[in-house]
C-alpha positions as CSV (number, residue, x, y, z in Angstrom):
1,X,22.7,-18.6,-11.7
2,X,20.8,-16.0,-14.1
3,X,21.6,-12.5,-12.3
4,X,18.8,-10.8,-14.3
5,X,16.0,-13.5,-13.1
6,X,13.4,-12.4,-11.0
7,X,12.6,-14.7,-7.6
8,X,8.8,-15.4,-9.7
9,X,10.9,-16.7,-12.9
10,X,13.1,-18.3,-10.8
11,X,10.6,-20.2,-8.6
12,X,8.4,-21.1,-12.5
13,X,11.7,-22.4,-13.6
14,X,11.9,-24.6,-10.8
15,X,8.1,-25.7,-11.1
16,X,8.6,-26.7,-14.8
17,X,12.2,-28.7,-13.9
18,X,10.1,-30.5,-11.3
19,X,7.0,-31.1,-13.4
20,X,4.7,-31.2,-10.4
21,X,3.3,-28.6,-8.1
22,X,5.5,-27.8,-4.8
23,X,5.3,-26.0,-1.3
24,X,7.1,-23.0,-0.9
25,X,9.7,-25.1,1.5
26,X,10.7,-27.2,-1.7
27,X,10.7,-25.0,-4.1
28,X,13.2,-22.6,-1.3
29,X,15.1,-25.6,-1.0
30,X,15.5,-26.5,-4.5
31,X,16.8,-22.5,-5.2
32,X,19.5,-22.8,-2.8
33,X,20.6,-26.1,-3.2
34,X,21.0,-25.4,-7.1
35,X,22.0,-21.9,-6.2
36,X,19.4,-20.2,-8.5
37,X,19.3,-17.1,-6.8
38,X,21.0,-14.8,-4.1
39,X,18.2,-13.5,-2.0
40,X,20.0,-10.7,0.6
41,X,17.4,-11.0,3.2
42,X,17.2,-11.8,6.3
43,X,13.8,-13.8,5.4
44,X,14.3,-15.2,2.3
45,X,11.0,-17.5,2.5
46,X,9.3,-15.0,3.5
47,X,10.1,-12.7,0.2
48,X,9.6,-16.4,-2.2
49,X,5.8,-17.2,-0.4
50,X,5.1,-13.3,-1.2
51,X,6.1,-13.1,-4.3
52,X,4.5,-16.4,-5.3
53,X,1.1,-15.7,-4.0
54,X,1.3,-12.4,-5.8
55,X,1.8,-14.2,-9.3
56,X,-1.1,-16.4,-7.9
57,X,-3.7,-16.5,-10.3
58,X,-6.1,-18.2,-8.2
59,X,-5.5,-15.6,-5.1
60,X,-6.2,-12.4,-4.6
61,X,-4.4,-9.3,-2.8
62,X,-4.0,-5.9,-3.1
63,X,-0.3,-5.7,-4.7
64,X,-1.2,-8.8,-6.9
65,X,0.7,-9.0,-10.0
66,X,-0.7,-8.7,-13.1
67,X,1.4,-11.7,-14.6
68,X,0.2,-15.0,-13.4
69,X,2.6,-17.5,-13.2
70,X,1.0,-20.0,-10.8
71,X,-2.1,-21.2,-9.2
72,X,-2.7,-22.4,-5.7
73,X,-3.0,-26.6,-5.5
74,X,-3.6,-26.3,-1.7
75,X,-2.0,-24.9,1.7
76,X,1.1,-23.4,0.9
77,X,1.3,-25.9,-2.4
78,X,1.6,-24.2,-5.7
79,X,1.9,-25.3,-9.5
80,X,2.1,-23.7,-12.6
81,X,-0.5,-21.7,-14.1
82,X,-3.0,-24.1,-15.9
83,X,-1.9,-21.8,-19.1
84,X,1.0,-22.9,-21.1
85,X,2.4,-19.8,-21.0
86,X,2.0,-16.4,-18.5
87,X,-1.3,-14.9,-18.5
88,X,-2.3,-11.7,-17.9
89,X,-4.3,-10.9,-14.4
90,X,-7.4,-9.1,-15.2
91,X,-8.1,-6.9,-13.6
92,X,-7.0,-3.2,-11.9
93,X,-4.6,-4.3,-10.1
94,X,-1.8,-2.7,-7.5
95,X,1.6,-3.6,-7.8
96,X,1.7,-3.0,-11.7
97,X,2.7,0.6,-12.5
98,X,6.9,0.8,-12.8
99,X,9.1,2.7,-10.9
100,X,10.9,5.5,-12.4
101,X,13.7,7.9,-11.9
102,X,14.7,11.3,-13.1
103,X,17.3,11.0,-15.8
104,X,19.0,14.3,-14.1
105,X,20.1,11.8,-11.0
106,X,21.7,8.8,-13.1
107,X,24.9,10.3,-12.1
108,X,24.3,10.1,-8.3
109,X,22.6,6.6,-9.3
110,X,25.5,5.2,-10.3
111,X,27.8,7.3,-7.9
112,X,26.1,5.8,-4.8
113,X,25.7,2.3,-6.8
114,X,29.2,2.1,-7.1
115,X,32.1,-0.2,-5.3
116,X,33.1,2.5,-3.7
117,X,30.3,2.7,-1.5
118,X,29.6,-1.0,-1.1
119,X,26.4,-0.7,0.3
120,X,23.6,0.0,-2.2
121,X,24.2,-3.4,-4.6
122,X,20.6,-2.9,-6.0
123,X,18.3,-0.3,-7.2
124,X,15.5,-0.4,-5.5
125,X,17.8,-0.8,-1.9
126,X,18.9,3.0,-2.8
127,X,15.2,4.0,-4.1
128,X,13.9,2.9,-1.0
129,X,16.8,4.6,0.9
130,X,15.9,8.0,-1.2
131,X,12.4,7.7,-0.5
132,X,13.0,7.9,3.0
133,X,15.4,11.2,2.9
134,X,13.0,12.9,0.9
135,X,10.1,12.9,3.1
136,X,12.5,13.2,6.0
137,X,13.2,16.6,4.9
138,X,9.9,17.0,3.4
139,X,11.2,17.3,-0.2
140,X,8.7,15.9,-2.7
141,X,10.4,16.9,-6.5
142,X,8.2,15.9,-9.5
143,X,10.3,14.2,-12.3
144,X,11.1,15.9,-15.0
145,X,11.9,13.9,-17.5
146,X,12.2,10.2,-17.1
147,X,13.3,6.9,-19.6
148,X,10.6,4.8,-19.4
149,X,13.3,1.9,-20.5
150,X,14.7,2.3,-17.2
151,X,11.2,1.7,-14.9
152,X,11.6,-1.2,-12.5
153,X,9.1,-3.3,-12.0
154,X,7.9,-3.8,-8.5
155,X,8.5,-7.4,-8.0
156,X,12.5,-6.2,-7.8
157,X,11.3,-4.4,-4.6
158,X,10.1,-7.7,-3.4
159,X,13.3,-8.4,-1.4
160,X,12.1,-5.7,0.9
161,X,9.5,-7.3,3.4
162,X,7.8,-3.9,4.0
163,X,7.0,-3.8,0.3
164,X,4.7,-2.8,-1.0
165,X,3.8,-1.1,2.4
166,X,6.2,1.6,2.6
167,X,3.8,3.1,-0.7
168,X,0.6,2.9,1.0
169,X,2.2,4.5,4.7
170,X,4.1,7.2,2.5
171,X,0.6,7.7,0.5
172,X,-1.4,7.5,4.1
173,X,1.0,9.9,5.9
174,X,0.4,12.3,2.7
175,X,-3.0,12.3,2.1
176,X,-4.4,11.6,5.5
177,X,-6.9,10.0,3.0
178,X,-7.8,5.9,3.5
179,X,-8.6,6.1,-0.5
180,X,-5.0,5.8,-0.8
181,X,-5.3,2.0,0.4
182,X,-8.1,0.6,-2.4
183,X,-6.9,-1.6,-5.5
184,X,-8.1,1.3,-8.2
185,X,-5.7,2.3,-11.1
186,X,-6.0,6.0,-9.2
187,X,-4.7,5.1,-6.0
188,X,-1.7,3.2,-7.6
189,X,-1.3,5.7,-9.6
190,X,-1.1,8.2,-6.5
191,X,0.7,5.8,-4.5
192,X,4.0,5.3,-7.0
193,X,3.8,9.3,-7.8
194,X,4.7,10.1,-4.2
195,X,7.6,7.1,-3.6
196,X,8.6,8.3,-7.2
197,X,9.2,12.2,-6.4
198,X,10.2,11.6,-2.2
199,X,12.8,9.5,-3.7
200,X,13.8,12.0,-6.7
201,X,14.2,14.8,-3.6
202,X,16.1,12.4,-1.5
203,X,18.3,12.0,-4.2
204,X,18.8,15.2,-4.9
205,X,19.3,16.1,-1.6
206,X,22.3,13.6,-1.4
207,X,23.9,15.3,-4.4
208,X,23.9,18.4,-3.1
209,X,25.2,17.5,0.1
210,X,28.0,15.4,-2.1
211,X,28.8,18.2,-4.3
212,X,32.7,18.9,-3.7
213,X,32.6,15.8,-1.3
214,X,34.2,12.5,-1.9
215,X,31.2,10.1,-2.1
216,X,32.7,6.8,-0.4
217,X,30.9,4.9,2.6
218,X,32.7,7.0,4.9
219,X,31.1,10.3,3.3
220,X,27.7,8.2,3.2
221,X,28.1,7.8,7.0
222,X,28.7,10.7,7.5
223,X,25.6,12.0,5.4
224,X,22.9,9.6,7.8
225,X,24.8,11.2,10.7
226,X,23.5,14.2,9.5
227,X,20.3,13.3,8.7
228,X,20.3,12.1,12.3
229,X,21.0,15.4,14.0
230,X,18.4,17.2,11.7
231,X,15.6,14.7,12.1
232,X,14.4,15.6,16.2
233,X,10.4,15.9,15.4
234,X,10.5,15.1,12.2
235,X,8.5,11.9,10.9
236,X,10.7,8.6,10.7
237,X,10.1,5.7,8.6
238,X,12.8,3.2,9.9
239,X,12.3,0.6,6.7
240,X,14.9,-2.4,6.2
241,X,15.7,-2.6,3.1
């Protein structure tokens, strides 16, 4: 198992071993039976069909990828694309723009990221987490300065059945404008500038509250119970992630 590949490089890798085109049940069952990739999901098909048909050169949605990896043979059957190597989609896509984080919070990054926490393994689990506690107490905080090295691309997010959803309700709840919803460069534009700055408040927010307090899961608890006791009113976006 390659830790750093992506379920859409994983699912083209098994595509080229098997030199024919597959269903998404085949190509599931060949990942887990070789043990290509560790999904953490409670619907793991669910996340491969999705991110497949967003590399789908042949199909088109909103949060389609601009890579194309594969093309669609029939129902629920998919092959490699008919280039010999990834193309690019073309076309103004949603789904493309990188995700990127304020270099002032690597420290709780890593902090919350850490064993001592156990509970936020990934990235985008504790953006997505952020996200939430930022417009839960209605802090939006524009980044600074960011690495543009350390954007993440949105197919990382596509464990998270509600992606990409949660950016078009956070942009809907924030503009009260349905322009927020089209394919245009603008709207995903506006669409990962509000995750990006809710999440850089939330995480700002859970320094603060951290500051001169032993960040462990017990303290993390004990932050959400908090959160909990402030929120009667408020808006709630109860995401899995």
């Amino acid at each position: 198992m390659n830790f750093n590949d992506t379920i859409a490089e994983v699912a083209k890798k098994v595509l080229q071993d098997m030199g024919k085109a597959a269903s998404v049940d085949e190509i599931y069952d060949t990942i887990l039976q070789r043990k290509l990739y560790e999904f953490n999901t409670p619907t793991p098909e669910h996340v491969l069909r999705t991110t497949i048909r967003r590399h789908t050169g042949n199909i088109e949605r909103v949060d389609s990828s601009g890579e194309v990896l594969f093309e669609m043979i029939s129902d629920d059957v998919y092959g490699l694309s008919v280039s010999s190597r990834s193309t690019i989609r073309k076309r103004a896509g949603s789904g493309m723009k990188r995700i990127q984080r304020a270099n002032d919070k690597e420290e709780i990054i890593k902090s919350l990221m850490s064993d001592q926490v156990g509970v936020f393994k990934e990235i985008w689990k504790l953006l997505l987490f952020a996200a939430q506690v930022g417009m839960r107490n209605d802090k939006r905080l524009p980044l600074v300065a960011a690495d543009a090295g350390k954007g993440i691309d949105q197919s990382t997010f596509g464990n998270c059945p509600a992606w990409p959803g949660v950016l078009y309700l956070m942009t809907l709840v924030e503009t009260q404008n349905s322009n927020c919803l089209s394919g245009s460069a603008e709207a995903e534009d506006d669409r990962v500038s509000i995750f990006q700055e809710y999440a850089n408040g939330g995480l700002e927010i859970l320094r603060d509250f951290f500051a001169g307090r032993p960040l462990d899961l017990d303290g993390l608890l004990a932050f959400i119970e908090t959160q909990r006791e402030e929120s009667a009113g408020r808006l709630d976006l109860e995401l899995t992630i």
